[in-house]
Residue frames as qw, qx, qy, qz and C-alpha x, y, z in Angstrom:
[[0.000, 0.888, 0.461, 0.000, 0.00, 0.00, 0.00],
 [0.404, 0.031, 0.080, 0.911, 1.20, 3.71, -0.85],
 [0.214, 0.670, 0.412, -0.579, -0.24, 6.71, -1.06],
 [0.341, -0.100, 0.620, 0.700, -1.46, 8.08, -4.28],
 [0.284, -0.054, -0.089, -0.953, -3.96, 10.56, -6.45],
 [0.108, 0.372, 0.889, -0.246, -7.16, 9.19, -4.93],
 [0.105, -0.432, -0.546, -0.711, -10.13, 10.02, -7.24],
 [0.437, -0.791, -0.403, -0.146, -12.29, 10.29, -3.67],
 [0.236, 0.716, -0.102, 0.649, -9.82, 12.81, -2.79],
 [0.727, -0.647, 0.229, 0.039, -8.83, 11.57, 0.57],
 [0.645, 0.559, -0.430, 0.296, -5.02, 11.66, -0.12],
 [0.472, -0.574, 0.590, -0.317, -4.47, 11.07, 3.63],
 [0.886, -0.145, 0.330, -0.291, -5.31, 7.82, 2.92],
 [0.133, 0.527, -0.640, -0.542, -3.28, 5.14, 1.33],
 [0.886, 0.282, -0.059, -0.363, -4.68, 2.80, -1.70],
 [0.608, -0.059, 0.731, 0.305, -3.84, -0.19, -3.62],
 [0.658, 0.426, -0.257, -0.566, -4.87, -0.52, -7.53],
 [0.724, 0.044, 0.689, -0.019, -5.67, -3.58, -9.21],
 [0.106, 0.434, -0.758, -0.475, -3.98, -4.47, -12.63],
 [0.694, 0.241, 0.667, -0.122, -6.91, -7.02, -14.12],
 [0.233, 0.464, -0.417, -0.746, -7.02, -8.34, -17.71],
 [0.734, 0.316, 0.517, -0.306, -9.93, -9.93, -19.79],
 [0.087, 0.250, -0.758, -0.596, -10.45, -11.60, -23.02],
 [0.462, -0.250, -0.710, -0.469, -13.79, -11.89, -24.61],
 [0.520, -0.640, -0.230, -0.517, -15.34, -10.96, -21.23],
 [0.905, -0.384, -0.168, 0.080, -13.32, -13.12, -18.86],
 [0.232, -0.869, 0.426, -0.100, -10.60, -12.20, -16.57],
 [0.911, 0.335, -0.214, 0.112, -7.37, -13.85, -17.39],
 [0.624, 0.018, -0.275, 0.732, -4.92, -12.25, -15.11],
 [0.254, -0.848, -0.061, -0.460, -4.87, -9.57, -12.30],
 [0.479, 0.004, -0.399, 0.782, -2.37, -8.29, -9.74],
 [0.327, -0.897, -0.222, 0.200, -2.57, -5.78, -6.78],
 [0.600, 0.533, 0.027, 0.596, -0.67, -2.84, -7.33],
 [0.164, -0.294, -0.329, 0.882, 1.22, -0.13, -5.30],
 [0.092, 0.803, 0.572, -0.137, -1.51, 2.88, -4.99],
 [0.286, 0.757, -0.240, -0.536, 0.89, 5.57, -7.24],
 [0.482, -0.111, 0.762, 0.418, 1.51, 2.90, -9.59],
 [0.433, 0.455, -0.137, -0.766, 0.29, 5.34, -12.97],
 [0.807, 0.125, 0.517, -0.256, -1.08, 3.54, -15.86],
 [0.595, 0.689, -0.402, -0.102, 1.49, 3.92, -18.47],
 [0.136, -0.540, 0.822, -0.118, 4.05, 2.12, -16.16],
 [0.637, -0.148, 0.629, -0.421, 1.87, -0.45, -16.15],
 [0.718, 0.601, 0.012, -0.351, 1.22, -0.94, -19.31],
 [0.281, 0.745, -0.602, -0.064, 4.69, -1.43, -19.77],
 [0.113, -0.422, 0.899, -0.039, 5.61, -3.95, -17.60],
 [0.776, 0.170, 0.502, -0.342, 2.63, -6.00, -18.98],
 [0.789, 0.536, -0.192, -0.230, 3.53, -5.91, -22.08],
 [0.661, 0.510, -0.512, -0.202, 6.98, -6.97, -21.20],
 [0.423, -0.119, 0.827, -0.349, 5.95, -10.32, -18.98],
 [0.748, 0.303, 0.135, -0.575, 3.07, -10.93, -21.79],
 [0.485, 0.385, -0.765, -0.179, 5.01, -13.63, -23.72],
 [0.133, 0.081, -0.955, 0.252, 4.88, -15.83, -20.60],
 [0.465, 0.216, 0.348, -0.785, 1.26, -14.66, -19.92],
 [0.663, 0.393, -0.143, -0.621, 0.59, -16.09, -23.54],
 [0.437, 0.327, -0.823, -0.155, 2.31, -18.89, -23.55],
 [0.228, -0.077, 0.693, -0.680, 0.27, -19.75, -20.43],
 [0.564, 0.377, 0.460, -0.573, -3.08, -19.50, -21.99],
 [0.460, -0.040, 0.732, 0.501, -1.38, -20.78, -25.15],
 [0.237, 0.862, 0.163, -0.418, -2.82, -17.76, -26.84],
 [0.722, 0.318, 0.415, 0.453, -0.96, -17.26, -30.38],
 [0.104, -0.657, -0.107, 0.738, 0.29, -13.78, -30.93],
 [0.115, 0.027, 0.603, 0.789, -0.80, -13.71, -34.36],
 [0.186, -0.640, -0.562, -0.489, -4.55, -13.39, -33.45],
 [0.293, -0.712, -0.456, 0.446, -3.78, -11.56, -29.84],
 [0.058, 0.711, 0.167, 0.681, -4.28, -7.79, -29.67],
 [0.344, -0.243, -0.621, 0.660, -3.45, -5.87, -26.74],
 [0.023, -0.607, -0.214, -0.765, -5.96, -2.82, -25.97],
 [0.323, -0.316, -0.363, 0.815, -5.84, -0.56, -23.52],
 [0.165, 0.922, 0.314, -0.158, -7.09, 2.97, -23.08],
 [0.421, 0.815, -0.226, 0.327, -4.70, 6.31, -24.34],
 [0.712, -0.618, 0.329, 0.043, -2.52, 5.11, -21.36],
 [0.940, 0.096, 0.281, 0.169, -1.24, 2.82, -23.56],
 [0.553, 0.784, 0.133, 0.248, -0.51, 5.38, -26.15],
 [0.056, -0.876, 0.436, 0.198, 3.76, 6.80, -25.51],
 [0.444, 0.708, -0.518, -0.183, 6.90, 5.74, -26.97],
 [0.068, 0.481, -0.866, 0.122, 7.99, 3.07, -24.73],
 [0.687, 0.161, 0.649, -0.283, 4.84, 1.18, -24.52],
 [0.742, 0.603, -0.143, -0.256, 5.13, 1.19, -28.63],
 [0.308, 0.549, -0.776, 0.044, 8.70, 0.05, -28.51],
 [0.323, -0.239, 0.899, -0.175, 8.14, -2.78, -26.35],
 [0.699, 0.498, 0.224, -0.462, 5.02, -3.49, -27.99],
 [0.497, 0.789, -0.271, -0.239, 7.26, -3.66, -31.22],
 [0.132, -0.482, 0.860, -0.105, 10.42, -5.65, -29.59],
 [0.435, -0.048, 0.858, -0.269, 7.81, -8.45, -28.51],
 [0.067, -0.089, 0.869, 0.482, 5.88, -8.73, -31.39],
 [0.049, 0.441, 0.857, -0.263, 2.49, -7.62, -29.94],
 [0.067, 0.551, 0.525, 0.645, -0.50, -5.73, -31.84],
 [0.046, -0.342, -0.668, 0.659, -1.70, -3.13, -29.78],
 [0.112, -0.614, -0.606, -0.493, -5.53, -1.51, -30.38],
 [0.369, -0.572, -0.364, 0.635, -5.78, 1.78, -27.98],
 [0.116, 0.885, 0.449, 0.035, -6.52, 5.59, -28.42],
 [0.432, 0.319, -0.052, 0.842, -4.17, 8.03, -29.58],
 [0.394, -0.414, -0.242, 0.784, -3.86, 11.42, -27.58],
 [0.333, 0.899, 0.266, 0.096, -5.96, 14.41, -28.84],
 [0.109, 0.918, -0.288, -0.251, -2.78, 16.66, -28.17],
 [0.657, -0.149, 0.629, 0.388, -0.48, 14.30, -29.96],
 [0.156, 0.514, -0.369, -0.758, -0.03, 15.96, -33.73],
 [0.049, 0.063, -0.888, -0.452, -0.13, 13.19, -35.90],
 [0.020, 0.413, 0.873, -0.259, -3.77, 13.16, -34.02],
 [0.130, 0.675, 0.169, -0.706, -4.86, 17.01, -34.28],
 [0.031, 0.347, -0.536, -0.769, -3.82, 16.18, -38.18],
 [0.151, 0.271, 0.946, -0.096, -6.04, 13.05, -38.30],
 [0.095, 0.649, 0.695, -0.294, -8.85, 14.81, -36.98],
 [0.135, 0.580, 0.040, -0.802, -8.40, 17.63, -38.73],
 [0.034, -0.208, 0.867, 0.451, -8.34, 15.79, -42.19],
 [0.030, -0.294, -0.950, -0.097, -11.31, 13.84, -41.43],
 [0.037, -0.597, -0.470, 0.649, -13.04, 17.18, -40.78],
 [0.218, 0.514, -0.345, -0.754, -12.33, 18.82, -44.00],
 [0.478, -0.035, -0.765, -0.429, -13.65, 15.49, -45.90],
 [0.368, 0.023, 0.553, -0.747, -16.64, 14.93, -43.77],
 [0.622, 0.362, -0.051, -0.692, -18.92, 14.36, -46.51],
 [0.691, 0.369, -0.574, -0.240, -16.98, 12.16, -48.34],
 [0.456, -0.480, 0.702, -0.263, -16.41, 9.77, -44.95],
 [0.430, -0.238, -0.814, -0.309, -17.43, 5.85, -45.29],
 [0.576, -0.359, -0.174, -0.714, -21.02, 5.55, -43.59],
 [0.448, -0.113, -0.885, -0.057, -21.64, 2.91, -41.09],
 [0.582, -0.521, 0.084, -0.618, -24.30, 2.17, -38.33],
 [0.485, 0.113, -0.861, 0.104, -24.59, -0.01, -35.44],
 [0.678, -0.495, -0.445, -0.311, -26.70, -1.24, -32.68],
 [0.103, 0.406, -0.754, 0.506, -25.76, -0.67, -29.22],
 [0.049, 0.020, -0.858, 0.512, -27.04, -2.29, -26.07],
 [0.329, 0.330, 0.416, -0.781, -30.23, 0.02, -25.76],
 [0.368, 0.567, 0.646, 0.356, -31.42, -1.44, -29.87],
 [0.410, 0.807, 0.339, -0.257, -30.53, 1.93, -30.91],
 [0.838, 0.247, 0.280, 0.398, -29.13, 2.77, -33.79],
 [0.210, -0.818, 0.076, 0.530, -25.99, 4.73, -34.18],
 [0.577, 0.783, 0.025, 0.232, -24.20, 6.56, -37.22],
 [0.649, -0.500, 0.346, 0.458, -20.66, 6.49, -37.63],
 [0.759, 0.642, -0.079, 0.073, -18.43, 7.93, -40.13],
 [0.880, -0.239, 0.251, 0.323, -14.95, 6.52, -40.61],
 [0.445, 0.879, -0.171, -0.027, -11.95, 7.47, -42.04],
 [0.860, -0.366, 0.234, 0.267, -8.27, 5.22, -41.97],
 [0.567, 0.768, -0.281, 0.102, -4.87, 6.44, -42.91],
 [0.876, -0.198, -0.201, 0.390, -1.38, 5.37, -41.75],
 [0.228, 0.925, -0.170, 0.252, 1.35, 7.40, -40.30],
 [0.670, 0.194, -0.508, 0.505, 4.65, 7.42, -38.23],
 [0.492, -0.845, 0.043, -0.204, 5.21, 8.21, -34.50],
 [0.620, -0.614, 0.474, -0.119, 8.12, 8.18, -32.67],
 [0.014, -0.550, 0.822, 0.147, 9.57, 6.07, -35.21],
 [0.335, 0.170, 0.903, -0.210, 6.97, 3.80, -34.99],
 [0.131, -0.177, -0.626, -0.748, 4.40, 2.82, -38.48],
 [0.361, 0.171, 0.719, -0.568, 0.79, 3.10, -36.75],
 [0.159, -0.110, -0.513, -0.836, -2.84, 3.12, -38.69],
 [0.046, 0.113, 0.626, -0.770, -5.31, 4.88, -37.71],
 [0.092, -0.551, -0.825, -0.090, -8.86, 4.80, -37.36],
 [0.053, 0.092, 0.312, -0.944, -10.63, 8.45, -36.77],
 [0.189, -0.522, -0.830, -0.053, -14.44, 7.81, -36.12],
 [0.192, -0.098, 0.022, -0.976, -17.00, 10.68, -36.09],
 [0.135, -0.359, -0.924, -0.015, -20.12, 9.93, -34.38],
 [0.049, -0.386, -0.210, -0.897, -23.20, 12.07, -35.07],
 [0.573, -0.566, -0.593, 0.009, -25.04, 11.19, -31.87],
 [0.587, -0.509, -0.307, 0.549, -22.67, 12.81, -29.52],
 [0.090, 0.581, 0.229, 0.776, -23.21, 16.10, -31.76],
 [0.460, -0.726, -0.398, -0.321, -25.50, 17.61, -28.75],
 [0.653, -0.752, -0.018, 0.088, -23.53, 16.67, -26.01],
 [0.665, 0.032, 0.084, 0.741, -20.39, 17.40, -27.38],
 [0.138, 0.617, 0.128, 0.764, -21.44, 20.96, -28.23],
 [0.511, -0.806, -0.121, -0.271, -22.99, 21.55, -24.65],
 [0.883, -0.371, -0.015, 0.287, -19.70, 20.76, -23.57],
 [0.532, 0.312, 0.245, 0.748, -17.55, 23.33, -25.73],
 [0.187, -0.685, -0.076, -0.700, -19.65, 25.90, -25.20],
 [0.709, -0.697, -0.105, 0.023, -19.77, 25.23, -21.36],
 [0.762, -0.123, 0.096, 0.629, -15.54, 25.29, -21.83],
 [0.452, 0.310, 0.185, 0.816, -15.65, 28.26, -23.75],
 [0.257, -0.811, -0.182, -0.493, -17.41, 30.07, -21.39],
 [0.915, -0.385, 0.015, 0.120, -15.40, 29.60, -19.05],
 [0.587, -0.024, 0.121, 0.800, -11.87, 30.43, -20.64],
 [0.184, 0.726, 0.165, 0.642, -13.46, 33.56, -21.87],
 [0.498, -0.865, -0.058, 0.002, -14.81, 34.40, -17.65],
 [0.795, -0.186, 0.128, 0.564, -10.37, 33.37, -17.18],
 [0.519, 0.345, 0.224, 0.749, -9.22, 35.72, -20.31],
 [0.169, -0.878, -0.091, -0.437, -11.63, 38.77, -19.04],
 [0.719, -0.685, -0.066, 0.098, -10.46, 38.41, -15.31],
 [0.686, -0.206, 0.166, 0.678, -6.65, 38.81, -16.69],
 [0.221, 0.608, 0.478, 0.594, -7.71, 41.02, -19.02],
 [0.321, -0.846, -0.341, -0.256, -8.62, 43.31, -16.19],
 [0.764, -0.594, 0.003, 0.250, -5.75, 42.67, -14.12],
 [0.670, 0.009, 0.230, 0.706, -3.10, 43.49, -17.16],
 [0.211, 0.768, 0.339, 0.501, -5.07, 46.58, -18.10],
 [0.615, -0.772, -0.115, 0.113, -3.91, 47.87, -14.74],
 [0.725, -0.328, 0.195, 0.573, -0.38, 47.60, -15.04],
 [0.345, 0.935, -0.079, -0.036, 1.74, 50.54, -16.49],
 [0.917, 0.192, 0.149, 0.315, 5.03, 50.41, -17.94],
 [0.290, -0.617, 0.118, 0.722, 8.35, 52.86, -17.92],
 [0.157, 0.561, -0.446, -0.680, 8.93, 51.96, -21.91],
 [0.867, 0.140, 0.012, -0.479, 7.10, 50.10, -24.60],
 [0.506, 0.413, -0.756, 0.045, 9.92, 47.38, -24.55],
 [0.002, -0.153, 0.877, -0.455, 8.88, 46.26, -21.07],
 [0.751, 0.208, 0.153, -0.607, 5.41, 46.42, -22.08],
 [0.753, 0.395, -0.474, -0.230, 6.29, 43.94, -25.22],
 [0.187, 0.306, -0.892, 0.276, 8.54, 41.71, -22.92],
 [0.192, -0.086, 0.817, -0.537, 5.87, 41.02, -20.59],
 [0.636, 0.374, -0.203, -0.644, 3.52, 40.51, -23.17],
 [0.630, 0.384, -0.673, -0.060, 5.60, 37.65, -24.23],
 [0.055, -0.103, 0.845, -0.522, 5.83, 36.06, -20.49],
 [0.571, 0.316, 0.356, -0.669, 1.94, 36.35, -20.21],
 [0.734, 0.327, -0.211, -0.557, 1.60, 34.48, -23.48],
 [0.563, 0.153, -0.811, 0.030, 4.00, 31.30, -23.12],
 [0.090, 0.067, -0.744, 0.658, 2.32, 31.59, -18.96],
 [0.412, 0.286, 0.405, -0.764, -1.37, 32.73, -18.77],
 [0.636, 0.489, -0.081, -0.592, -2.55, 32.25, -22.02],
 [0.010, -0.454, 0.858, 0.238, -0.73, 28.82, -23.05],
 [0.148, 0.153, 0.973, 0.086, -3.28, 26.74, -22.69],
 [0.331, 0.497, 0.091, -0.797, -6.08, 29.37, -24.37],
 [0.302, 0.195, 0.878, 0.316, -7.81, 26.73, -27.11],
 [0.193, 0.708, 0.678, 0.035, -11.62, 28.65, -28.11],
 [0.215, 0.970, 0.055, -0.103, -10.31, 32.40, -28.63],
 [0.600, 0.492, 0.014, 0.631, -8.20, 34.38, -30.63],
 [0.261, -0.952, -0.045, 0.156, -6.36, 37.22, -28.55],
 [0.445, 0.541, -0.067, 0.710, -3.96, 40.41, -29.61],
 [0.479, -0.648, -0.263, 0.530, -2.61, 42.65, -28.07],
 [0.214, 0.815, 0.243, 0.481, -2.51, 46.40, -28.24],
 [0.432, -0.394, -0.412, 0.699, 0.19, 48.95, -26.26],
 [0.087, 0.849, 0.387, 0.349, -0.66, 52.04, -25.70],
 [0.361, -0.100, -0.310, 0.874, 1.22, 55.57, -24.06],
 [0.180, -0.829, -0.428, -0.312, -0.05, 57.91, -22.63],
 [0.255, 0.400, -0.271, 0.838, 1.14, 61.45, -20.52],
 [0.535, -0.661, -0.526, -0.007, 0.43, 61.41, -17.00],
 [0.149, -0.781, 0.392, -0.463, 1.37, 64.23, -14.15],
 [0.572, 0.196, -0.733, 0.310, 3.68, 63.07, -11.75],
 [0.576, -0.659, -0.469, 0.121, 2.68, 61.97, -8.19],
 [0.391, -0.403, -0.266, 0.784, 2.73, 64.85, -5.36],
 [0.077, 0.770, 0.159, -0.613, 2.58, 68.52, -5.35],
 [0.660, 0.729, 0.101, 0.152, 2.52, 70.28, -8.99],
 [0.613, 0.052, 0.173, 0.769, 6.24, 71.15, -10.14],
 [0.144, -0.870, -0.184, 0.433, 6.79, 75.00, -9.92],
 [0.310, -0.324, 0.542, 0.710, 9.10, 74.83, -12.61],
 [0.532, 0.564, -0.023, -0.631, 7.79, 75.86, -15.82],
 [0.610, 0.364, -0.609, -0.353, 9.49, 73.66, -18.14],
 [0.401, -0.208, 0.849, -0.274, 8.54, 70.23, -15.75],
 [0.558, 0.085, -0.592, -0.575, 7.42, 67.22, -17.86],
 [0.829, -0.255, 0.347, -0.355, 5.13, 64.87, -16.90],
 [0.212, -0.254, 0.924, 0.193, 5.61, 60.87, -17.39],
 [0.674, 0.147, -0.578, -0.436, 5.40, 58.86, -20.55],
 [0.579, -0.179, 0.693, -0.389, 3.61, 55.67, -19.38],
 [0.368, 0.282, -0.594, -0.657, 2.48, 52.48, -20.99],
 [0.563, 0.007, 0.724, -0.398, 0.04, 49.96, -20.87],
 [0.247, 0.228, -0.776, -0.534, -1.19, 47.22, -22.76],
 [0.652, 0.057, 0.367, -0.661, -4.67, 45.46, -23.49],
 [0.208, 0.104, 0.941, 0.245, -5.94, 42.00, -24.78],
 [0.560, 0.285, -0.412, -0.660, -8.32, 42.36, -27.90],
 [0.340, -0.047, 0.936, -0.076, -10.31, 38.82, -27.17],
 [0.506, 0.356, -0.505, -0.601, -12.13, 37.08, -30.02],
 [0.827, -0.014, 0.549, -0.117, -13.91, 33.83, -29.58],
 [0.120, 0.333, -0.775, -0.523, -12.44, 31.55, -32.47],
 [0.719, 0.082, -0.171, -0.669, -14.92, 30.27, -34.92],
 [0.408, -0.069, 0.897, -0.152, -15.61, 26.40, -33.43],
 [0.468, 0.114, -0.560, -0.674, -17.07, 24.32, -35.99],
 [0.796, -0.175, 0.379, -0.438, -19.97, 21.26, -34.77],
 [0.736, 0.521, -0.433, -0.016, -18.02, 19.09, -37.22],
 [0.202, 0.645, -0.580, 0.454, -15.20, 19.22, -34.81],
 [0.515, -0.496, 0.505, -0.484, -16.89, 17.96, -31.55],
 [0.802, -0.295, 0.426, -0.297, -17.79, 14.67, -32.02],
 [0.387, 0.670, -0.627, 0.092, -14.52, 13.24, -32.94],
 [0.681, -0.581, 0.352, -0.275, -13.88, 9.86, -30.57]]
């Protein structure tokens, strides 16, 4: 037992996890695991113990498939994966490129997807459109599968828009806080511009935002200067220009 991110958020406490794995519904193998034991590590050292796992259940690695969730999905669970000779079936990372290209691909040819449907559990029937190309990670040949499913239109969009309200309430609230700040010269205005954008704004995904400096001639603090030729100070201050970016419903339900 260890301690370790506890989803019921009692991190006083310490856990176990359990490492279980099925095939065709049935549990074939499970272990007790330390309680920070993440689920890429794991992944790993299943895969490389799984030869003796298969040779157990005299399983044939020409019809086995490992699958996992996007746990699965980094460089050293592909290399071992690759060493041992084992297929794996698992979910690529949305912020992973070769993914954002996918999906972006399968967005711009929507129309022209292939069609399918299927029955789930509840006998109802879902649309699916499909789209499969192959590419390279990490050194590694993959081929993917990007599936667009027009059901989860609805609740994907109530979900975007619930996000993008939200980053906007974030961007105003800084927005307020930077509009404050004055500057000796417009180089320290532009510097901190550039801090604020790889720091506050890095993970900004649903708007577009600029920035705009501005000077301006203020009197200086205290009594007026008696001197005739006294100058006041050049100040400067910069503002964020915020722009939702145009979100297309195409986009959401991507899975």
């Amino acid at each position: 037992m260890d301690f370790g991110h506890s989803k019921d958020k009692r991190n006083d406490k310490k856990q176990i996890k359990y490492g279980v794995g099925c095939a065709e519904g049935i549990v074939v193998d499970a272990e007790v695991l330390s309680g920070n034991k993440d689920d890429k590590t794991y992944n790993l050292d299943t895969l490389k113990k799984l030869d003796k796992t298969l040779d157990n259940l005299n399983v044939s690695k020409e019809n086995f498939y490992y699958i996992a969730d996007s746990a699965l999905f980094t460089k050293d669970n592909l290399t071992a994966a690759s060493e041992k000779k084992i297929k794996l079936i698992t979910r690529m990372p949305d912020n992973i490129l070769e993914a954002k290209a996918a999906i972006k691909q399968a967005a711009d040819q929507l129309s022209d997807l292939k069609v399918t449907t299927i029955q789930n559990a509840r006998e109802q029937t879902l649309t699916y459109r499909l789209m499969e190309k192959t590419c390279e990670y990490q050194g590694h040949p993959l081929e993917l599968a990007v599936c667009y499913s027009e059901s989860l239109i609805g609740t994907k969009e109530r979900t975007v828009t619930k996000a993008v309200g939200k980053e906007a309430e974030v961007i105003a609230k800084l927005a307020k806080t930077f509009a404050k700040r004055e500057f000796a010269c417009e180089e320290d205005a532009l510097n901190e511009i550039d801090k604020i954008k790889l720091k506050d704004l890095k993970k900004v995904k649903y708007h577009d935002i600029t920035f705009e400096v501005t000077s301006q001639e203020r009197r200086r603090r205290g009594r007026p200067s008696q001197k005739a030729d006294a100058k006041n100070i050049q100040g400067y201050r910069y503002y964020l220009e915020i722009e939702q970016s145009m979100i297309l419903s195409t986009q959401f339900a991507f899975v």
